[in-house]
N, C-alpha and C positions, 0 to 999 in steps of 0.2 A: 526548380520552383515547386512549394507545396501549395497546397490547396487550399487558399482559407475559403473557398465557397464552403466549405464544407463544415467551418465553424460558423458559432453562434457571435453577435453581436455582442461585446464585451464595453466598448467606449468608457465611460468615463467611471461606471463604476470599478474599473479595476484601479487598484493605489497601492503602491508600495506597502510595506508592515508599518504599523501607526497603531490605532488605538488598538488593535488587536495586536498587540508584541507579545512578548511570553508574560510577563506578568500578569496581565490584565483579563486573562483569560482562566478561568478555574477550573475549567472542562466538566464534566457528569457523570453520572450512574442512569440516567435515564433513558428511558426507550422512547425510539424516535422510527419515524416510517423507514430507515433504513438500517437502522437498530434493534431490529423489533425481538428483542431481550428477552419476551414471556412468551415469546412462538412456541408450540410443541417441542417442535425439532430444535430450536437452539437451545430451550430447557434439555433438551436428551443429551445433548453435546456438552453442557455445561457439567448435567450427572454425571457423565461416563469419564472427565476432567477431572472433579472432584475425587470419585471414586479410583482413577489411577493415580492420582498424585499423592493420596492420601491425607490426614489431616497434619501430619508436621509439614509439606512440601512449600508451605510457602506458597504467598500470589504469583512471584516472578517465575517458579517453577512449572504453576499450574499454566501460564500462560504459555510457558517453553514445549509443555507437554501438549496445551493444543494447537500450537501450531505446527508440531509435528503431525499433528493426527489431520489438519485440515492440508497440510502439504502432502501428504500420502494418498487422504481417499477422494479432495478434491482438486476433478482436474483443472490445471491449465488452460483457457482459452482466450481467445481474444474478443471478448464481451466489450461492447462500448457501452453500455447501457450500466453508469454510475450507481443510477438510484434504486436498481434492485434490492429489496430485501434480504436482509442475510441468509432468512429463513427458506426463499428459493435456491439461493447457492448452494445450499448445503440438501434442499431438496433433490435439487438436478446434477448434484454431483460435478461440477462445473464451474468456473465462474474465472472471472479476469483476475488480475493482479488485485486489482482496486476493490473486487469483489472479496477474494478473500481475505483481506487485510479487514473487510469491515465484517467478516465473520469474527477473527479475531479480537476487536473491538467489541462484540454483541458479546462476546466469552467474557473477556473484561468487565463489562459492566455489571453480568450476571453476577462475576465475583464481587461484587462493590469494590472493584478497580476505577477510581474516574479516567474517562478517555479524553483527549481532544485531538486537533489535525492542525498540523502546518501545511498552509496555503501553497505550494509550488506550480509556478505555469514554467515548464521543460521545454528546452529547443526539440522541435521534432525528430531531429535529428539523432538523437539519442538512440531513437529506438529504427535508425535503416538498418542496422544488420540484421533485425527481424523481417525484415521485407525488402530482400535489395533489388529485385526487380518492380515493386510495386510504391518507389519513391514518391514520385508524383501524386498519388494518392495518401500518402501520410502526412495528419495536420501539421500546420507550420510550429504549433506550439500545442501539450497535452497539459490538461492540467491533473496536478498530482493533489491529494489529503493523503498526507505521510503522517501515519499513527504517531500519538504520545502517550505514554501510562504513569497516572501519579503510582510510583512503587516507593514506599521508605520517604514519601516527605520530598520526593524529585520527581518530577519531569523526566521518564527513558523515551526518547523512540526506540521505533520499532530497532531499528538498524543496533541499538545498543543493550537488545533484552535477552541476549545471550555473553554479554559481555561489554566491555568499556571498545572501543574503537583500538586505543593500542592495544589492547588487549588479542583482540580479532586480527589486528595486525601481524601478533609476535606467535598466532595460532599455524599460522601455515593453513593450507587448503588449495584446492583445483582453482583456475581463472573461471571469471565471471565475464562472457562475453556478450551476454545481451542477447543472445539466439538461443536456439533449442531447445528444451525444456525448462530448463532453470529460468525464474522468473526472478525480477528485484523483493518476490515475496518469501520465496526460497533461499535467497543468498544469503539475506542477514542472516542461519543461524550460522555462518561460518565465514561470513565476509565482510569487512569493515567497510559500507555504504553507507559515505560520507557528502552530503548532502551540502553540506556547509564551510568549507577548505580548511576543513583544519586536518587534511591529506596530505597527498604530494604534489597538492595545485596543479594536477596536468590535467586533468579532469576525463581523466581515465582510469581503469586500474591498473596499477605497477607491473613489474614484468614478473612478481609473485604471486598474481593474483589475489593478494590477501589483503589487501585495500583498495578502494574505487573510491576516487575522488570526481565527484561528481560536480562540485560544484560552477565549473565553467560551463555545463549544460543548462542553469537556473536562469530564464529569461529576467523574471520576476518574481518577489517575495511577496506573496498576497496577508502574511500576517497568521495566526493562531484560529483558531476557531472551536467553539462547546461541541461540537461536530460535524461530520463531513456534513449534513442534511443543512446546515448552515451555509458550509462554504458552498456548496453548490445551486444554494436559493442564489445566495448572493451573486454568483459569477458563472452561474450554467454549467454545461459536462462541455468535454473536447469537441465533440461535434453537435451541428445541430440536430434537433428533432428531427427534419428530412431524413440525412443524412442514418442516423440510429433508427432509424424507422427503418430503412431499405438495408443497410448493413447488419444489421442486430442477427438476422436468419441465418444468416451466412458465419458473421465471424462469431456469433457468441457458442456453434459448436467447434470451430475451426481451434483442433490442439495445438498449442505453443509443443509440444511436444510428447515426446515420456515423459511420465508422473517421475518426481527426483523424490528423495527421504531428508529428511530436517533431524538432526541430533538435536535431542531432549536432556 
């Protein structure tokens, strides 16, 4: 048994994908309280991007090079507190999954990259092997804002900004087990984190490690979003206020691990 005391009231506003499907959605360049694009510090990260990737590299490149660079110097923790600014994350060196994915996002936008988020509410269960003594207390469902980036006239997620999914398939790589350091923000640069079965429908990854089909972990499709600061007016973070109020101290420095390295 998981704990929904420990989530927030969702009821009726949550609805399958509808008026938000992928078309309907043209994502932005705009800074948002969780975006906050013109901060000092995400300006310096965005410079020092620029300035390594140089001017032929390309957006897809400069994005490849910062996510290496925010998977290197920030660490891993298990932060519940969604609606951080990027501009702390990257101050405290620190931040969740969810946290650095919208760093990567604030990078994007600076580039005049538009971003958006697909809505995902995950079986909680996804994430026991991170906590296998501490089941009972992991929500019954998390909700996930899994990055997209208009590159080239397309829609990439994140999962696909080092390459096409067969692509990531036919790369070879170490297994991704959901524990230790390696985060789902870390994997995609070398694992085909596949959200939507077009895997090996076991909704696992294979005995190569080199693809994760996730999609039998998806409770619900919550639809597209202009971004995450959206999706989570709309439908709140995994736990409630109590809840991240009294957890925040504890797990936003609590390491997932050793820091792992992103190929750029």
């Amino acid at each position: 048994m998981t704990s929904r005391w420990l989530m927030p009231r969702r009821g009726a506003e949550v609805r399958p994908e509808g008026s938000e499907g992928p078309g309907s959605v043209v994502g932005s360049t705009r800074a948002t309280a969780i975006l906050d694009v013109e901060h000092p510090i995400v300006a310096a990260l965005v410079e020092r991007v620029r300035r390594e990737a140089g001017p032929e590299g390309g957006a897809r490149a400069a994005l490849r090079l910062a996510h290496g660079i925010i998977a290197r110097e920030v660490r891993p923790v298990y932060s519940v507190e969604d609606r951080h600014p990027a501009s702390r994350t990257l101050r405290l060196g620190r931040g969740s999954c969810s946290q650095r994915m919208a760093v990567l996002e604030s990078v994007a936008r600076a580039l005049e990259v538009p971003t958006r988020v697909r809505g995902l509410l995950v079986d909680g269960s996804f994430w026991y092997p991170r906590f296998p003594r501490l089941k009972p207390l992991v929500p019954e469902h998390v909700l996930l804002a899994w990055p997209e980036f208009l590159l080239d006239g397309e829609w990439v997620p994140i999962a696909e900004l080092f390459g096409s999914l067969s692509e990531l398939r036919a790369s070879g790589g170490a297994e991704f087990t959901n524990r230790g350091g390696e985060t789902l923000f870390d994997a995609v640069s070398r694992t085909a984190v596949d959200w939507g079965g077009n895997g090996n429908g076991a909704g696992t990854c294979d005995s190569t490690g080199t693809a994760c089909d996730l999609s039998a972990h998806v409770v619900l499709e919550l639809g597209r979003f202009d971004s995450r600061d959206e999706l989570f007016a709309r439908h709140g973070q995994t736990l409630c206020w109590t809840a991240r109020h009294i957890s925040e101290p504890v797990l936003g420095r609590w390491s997932a691990g050793a820091r792992t390295t992103s190929r750029a």
